[in-house]
DSSP file (Angstrom, degrees, kcal/mol; ACC not computed):
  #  RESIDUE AA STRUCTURE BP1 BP2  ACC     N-H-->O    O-->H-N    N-H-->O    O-->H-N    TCO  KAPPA ALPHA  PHI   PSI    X-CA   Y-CA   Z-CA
    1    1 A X              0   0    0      0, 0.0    39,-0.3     0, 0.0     2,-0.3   0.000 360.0 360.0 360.0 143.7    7.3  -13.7   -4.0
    2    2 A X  E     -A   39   0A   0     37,-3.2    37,-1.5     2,-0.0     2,-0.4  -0.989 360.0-161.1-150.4 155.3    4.5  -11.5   -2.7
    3    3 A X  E     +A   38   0A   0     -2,-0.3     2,-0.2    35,-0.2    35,-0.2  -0.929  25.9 149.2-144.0 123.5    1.7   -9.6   -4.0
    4    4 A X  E     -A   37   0A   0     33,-0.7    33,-3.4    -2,-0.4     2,-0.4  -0.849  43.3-101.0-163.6 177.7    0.0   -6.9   -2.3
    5    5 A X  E     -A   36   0A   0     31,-0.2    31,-0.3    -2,-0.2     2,-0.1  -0.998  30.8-147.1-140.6 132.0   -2.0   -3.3   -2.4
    6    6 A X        +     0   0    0     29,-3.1     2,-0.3    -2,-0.4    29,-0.1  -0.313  16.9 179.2 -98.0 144.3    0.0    0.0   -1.6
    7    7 A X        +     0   0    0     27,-0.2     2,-0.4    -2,-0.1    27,-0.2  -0.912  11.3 170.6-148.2 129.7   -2.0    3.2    0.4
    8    8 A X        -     0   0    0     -2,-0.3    25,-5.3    25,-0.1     2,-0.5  -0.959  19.9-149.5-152.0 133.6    0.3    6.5    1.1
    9    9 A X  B     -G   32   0B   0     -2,-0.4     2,-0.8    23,-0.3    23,-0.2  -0.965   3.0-149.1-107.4 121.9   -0.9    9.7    2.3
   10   10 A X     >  +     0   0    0     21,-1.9     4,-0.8    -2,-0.5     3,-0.5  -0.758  24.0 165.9 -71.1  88.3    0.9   13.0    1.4
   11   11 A X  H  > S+     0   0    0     -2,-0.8     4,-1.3     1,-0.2    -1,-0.2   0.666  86.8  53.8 -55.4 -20.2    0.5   15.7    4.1
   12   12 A X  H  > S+     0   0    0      2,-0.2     4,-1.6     1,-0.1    -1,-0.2   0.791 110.5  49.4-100.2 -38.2    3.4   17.9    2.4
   13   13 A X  H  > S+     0   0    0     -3,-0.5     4,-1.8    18,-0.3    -2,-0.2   0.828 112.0  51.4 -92.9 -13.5    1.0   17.6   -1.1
   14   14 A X  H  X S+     0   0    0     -4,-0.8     4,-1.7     2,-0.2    -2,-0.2   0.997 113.2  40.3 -51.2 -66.7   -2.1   18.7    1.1
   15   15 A X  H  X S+     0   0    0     -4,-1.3     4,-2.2     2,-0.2    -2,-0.2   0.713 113.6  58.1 -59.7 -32.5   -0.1   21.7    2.4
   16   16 A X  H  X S+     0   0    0     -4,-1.6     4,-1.5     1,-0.2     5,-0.3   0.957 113.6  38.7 -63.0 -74.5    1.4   22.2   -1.5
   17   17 A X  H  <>S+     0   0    0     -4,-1.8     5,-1.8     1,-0.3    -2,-0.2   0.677 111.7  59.5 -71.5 -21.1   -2.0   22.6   -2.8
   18   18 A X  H ><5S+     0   0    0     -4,-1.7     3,-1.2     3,-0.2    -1,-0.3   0.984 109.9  45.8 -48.8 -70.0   -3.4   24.7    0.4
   19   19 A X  H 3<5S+     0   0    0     -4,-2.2    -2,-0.2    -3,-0.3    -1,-0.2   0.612 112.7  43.2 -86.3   1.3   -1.0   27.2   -0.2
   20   20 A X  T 3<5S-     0   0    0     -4,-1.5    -1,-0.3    -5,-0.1    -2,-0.2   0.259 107.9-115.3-111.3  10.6   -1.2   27.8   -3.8
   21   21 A X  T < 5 +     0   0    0     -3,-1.2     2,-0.8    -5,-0.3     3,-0.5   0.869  55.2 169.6  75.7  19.0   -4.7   27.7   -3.8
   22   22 A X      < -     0   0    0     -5,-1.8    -1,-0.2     1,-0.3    -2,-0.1  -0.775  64.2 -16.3 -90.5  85.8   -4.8   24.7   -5.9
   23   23 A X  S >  S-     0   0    0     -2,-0.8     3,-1.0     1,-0.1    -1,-0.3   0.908  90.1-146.0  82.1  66.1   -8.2   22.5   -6.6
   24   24 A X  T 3  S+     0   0    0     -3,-0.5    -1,-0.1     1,-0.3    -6,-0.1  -0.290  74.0  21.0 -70.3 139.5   -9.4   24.6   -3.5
   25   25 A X  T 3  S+     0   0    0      1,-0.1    -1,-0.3    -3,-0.0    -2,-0.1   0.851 118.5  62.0  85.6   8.7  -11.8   22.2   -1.6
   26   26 A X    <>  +     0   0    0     -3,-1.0     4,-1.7    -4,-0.1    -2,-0.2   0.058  61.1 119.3-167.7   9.3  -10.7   19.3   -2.8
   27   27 A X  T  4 S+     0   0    0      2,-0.2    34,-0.2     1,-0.2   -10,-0.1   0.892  76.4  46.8 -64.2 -41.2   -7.1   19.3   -1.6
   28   28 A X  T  4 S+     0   0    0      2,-0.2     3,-0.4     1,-0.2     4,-0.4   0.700 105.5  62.9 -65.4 -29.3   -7.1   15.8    0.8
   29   29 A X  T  4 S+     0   0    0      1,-0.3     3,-0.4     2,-0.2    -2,-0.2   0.959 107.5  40.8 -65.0 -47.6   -8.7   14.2   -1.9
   30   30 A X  S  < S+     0   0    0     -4,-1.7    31,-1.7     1,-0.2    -1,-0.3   0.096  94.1  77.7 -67.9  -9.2   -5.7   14.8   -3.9
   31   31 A X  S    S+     0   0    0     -3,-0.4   -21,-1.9    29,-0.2   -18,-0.3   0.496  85.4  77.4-105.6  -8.7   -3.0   14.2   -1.6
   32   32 A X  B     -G    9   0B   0     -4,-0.4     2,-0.3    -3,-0.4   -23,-0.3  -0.516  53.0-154.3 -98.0 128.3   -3.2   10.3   -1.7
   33   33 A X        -     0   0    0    -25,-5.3    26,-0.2    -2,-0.2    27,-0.1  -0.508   6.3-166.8-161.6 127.0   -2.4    7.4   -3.5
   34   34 A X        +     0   0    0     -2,-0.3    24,-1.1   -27,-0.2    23,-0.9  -0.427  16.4 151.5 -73.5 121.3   -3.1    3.9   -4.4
   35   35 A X        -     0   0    0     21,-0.3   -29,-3.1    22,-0.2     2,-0.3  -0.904  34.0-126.8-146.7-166.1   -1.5    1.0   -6.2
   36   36 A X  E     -A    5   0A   0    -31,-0.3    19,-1.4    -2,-0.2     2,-0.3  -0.811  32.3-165.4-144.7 142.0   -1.1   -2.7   -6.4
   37   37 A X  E     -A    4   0A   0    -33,-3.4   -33,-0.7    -2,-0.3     2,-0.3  -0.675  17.6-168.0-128.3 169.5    2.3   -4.3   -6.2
   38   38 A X  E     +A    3   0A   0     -2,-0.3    15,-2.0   -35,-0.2     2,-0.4  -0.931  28.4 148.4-165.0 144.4    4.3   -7.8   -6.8
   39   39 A X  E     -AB   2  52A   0    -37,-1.5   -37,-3.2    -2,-0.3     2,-0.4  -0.981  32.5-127.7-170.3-171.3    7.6   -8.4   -5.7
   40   40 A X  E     - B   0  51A   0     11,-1.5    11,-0.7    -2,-0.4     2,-0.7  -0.937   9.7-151.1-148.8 117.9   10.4  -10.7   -4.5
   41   41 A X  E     - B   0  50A   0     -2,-0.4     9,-0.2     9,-0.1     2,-0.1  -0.793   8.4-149.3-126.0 135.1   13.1  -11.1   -1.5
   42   42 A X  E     - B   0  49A   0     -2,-0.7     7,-2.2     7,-0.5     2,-0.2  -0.465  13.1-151.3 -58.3 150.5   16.2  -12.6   -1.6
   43   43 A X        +     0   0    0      5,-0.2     2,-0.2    -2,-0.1     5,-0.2  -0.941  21.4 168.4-126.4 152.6   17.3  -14.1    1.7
   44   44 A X    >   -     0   0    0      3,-0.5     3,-1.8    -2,-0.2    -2,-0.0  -0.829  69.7 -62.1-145.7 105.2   20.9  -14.2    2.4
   45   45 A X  T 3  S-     0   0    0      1,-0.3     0, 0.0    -2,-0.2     0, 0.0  -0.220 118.9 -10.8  77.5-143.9   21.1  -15.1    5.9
   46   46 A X  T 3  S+     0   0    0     -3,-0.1    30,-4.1     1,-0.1     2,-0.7   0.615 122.3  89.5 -68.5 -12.9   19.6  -12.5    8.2
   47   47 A X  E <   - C   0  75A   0     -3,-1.8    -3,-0.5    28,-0.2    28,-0.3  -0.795  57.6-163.7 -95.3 113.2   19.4  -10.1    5.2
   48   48 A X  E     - C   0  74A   0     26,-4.3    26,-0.6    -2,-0.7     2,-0.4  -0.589   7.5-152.9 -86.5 142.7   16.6   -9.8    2.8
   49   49 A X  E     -BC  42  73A   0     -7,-2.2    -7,-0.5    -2,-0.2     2,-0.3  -0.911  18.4-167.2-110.1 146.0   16.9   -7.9   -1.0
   50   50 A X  E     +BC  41  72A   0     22,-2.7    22,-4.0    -2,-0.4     2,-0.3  -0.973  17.8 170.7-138.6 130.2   13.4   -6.6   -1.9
   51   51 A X  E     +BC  40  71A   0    -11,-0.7   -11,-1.5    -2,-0.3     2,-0.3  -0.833  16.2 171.6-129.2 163.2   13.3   -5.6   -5.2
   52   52 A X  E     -BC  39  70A   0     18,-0.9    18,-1.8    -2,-0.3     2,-0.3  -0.880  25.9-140.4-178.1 134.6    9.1   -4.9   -6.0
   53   53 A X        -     0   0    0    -15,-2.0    16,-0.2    16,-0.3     2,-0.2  -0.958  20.2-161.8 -89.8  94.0    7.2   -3.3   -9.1
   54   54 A X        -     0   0    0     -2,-0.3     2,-0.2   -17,-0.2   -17,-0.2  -0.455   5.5-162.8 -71.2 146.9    4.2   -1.0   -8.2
   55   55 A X        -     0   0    0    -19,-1.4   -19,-0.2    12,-0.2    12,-0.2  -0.699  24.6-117.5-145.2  99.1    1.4    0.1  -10.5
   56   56 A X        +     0   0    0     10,-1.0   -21,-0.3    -2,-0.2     3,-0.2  -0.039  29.5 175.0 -15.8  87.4   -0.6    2.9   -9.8
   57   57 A X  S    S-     0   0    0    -23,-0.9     2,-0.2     1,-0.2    -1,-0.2   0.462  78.2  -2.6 -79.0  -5.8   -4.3    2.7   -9.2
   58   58 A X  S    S-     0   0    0    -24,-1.1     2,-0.4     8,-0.1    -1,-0.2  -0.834  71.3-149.2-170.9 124.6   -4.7    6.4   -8.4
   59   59 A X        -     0   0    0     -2,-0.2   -26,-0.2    -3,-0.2   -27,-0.1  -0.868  14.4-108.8-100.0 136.5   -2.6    9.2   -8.0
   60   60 A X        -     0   0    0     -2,-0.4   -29,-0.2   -29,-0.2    -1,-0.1   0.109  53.2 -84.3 -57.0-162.9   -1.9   12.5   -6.3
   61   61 A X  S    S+     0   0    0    -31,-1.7     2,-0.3   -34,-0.2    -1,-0.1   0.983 122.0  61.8 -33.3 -68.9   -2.1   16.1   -8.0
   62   62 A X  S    S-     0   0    0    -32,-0.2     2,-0.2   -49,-0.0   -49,-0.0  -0.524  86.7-150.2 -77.9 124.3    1.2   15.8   -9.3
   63   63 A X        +     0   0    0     -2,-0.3     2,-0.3    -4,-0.0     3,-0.1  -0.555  19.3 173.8 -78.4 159.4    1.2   12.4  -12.1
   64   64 A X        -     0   0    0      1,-0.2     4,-0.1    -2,-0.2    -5,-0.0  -0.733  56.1 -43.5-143.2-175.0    4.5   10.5  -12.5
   65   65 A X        -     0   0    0     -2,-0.3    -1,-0.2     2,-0.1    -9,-0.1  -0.013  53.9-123.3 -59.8 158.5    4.8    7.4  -14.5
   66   66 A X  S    S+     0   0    0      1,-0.2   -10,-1.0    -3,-0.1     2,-0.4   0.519  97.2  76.0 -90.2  -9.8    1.8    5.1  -13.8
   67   67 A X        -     0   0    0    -12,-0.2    31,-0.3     2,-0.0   -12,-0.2  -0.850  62.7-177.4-112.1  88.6    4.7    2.5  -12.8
   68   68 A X        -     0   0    0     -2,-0.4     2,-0.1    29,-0.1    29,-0.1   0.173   8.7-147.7 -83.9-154.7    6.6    2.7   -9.7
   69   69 A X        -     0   0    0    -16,-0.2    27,-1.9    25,-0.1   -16,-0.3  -0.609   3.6-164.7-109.1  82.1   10.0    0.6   -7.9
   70   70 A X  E     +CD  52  95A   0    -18,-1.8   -18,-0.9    25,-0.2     2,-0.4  -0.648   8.9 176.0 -95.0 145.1   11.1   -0.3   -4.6
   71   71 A X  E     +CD  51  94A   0     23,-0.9    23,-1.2   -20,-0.2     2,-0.3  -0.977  24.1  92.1-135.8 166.0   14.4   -1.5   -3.6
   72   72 A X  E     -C   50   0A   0    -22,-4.0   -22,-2.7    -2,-0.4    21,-0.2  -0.991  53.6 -76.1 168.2-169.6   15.9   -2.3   -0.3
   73   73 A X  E     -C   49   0A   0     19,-0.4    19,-1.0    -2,-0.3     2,-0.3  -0.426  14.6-158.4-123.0 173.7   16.8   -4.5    2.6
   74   74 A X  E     -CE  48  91A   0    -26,-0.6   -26,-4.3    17,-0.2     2,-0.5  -0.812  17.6-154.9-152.3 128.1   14.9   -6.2    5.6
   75   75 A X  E     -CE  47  90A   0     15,-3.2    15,-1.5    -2,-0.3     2,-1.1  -0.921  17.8-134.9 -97.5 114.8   17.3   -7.1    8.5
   76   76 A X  E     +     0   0A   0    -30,-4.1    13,-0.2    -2,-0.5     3,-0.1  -0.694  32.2 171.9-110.7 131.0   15.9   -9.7   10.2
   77   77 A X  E    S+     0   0A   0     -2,-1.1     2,-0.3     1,-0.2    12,-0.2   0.944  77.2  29.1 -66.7 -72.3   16.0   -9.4   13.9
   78   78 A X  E     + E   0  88A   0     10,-1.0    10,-3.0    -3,-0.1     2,-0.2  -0.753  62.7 164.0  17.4  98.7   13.8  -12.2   14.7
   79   79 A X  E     + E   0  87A   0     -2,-0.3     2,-0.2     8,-0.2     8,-0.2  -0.724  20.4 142.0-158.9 111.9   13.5  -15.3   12.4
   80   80 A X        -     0   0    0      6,-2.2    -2,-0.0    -2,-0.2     3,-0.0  -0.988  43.4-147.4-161.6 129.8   11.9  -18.4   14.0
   81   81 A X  S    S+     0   0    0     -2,-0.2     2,-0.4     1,-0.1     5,-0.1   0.804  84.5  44.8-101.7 -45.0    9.6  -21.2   13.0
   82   82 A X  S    S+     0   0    0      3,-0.1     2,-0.2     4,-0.1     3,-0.1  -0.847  88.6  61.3-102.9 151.9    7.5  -22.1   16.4
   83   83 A X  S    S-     0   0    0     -2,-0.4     3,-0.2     1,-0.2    -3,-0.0  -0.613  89.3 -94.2 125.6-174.0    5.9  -19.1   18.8
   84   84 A X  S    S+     0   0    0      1,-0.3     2,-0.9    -2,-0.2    -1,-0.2   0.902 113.6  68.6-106.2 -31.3    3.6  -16.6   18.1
   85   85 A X        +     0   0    0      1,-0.1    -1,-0.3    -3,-0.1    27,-0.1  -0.704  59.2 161.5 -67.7  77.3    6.3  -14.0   17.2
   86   86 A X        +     0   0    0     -2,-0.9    -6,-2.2    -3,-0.2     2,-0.4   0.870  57.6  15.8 -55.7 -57.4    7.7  -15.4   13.8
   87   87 A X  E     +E   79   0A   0     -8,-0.2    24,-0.6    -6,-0.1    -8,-0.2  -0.880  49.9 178.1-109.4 131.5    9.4  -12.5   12.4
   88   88 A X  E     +EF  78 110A   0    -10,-3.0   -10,-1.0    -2,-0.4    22,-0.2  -0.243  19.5 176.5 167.3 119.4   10.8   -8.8   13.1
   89   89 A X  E     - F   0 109A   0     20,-1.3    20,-1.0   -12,-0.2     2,-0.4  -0.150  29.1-151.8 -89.0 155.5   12.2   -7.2   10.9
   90   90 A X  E     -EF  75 108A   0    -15,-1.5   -15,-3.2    18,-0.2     2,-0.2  -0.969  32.5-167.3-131.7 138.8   13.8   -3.7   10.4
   91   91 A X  E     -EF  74 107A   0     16,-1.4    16,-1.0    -2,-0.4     2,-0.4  -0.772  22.1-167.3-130.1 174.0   13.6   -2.6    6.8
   92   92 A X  E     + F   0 106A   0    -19,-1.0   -19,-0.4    -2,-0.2     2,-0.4  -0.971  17.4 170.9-156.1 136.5   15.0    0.2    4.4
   93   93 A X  E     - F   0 105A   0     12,-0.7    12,-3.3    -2,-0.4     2,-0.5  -0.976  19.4-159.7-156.4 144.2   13.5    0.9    0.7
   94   94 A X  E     -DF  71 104A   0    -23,-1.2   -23,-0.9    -2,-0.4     2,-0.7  -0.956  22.6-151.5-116.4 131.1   14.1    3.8   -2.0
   95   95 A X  E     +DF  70 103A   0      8,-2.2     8,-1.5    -2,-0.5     7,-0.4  -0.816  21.6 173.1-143.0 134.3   11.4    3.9   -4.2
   96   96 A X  E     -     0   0A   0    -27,-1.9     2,-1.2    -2,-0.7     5,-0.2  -0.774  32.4-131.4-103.4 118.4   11.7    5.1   -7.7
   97   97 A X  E >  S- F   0 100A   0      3,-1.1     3,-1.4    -2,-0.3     2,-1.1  -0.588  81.4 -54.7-130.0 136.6   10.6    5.7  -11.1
   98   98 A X  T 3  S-     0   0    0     -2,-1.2    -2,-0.1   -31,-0.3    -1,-0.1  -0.637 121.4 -26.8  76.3-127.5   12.3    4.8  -13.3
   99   99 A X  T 3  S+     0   0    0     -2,-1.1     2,-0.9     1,-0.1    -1,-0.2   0.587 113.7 104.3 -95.2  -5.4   15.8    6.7  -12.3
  100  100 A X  E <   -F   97   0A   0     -3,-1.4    -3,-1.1    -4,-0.1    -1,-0.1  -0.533  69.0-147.2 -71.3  75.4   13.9    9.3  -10.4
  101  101 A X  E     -     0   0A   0     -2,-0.9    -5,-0.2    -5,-0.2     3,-0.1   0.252  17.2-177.5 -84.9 173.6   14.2    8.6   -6.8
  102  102 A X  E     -     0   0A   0     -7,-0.4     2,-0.3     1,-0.3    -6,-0.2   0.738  56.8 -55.2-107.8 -61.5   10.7    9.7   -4.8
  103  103 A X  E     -F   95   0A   0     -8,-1.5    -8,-2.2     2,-0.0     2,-0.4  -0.994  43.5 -96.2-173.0 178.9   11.8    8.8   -1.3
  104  104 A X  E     -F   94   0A   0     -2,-0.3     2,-0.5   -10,-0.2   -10,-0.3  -0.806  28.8-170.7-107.0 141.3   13.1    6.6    1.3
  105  105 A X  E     -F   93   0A   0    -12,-3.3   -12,-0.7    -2,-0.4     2,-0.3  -0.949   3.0-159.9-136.1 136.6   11.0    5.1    3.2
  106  106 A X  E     -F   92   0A   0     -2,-0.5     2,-0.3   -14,-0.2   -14,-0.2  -0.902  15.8-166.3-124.3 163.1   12.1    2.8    6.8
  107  107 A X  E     -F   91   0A   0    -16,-1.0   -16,-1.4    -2,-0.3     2,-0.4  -0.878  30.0-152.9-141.4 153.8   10.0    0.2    8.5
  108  108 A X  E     +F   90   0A   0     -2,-0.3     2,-0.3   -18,-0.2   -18,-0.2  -0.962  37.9 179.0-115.4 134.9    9.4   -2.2   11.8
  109  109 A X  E     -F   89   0A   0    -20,-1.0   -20,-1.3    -2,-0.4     2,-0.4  -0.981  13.9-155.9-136.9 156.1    7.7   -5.0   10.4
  110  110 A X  E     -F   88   0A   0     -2,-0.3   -22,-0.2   -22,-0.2     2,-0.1  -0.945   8.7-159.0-135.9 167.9    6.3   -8.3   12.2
  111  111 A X              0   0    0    -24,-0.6   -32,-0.0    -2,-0.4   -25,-0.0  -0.025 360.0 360.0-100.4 176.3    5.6  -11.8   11.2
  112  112 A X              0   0    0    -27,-0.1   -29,-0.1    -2,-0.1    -1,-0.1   0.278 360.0 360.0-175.5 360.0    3.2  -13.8   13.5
């Protein structure tokens, strides 16, 4: 299990709000958003399921449900008990709410 706090910046909802003239001034401010997460991965081998529940501490301009979803894989390249390089991983995630996907998101991650 792991437990963690989320940060993602929109350039595309900057650029939305730019060009419709929308909360003029105040447009970065708006493009961002925060939440605080818990989740779980299966390991099956080299393959991890990550399944994860987000919950929104802030949002951009546009609200959605205050409760987001991840799911996806982490293929681990790398998986080792002594050395200073523990982990590394290549990962894959849809995140959702509800049935609504938002986007896909891929990852390098390492262990150490």
């Amino acid at each position: 299990m792991f437990v963690g706090i989320d940060y993602s910046y929109h350039k595309d909802m900057e650029a939305f709000l730019r060009n419709n003239e929308i909360d003029v001034d105040h447009e970065k401010q708006n493009s961002w958003k925060s939440a605080i997460f818990i989740g779980n991965e299966y390991l099956y081998g080299r393959v991890g399921i990550l399944l994860q529940v987000g919950y929104y501490l802030k949002q951009n301009y546009i609200r959605r449900d205050a409760v987001y979803e991840k799911l996806g894989a982490n293929l681990y390249l790398i998986r080792q008990e002594k050395g200073a390089l523990k982990e590394l991983f290549v990962s894959i995630l849809l995140k959702t709410h509800k049935a609504q996907a938002e986007l896909a998101e891929l990852g390098i991650g390492l262990g150490f």
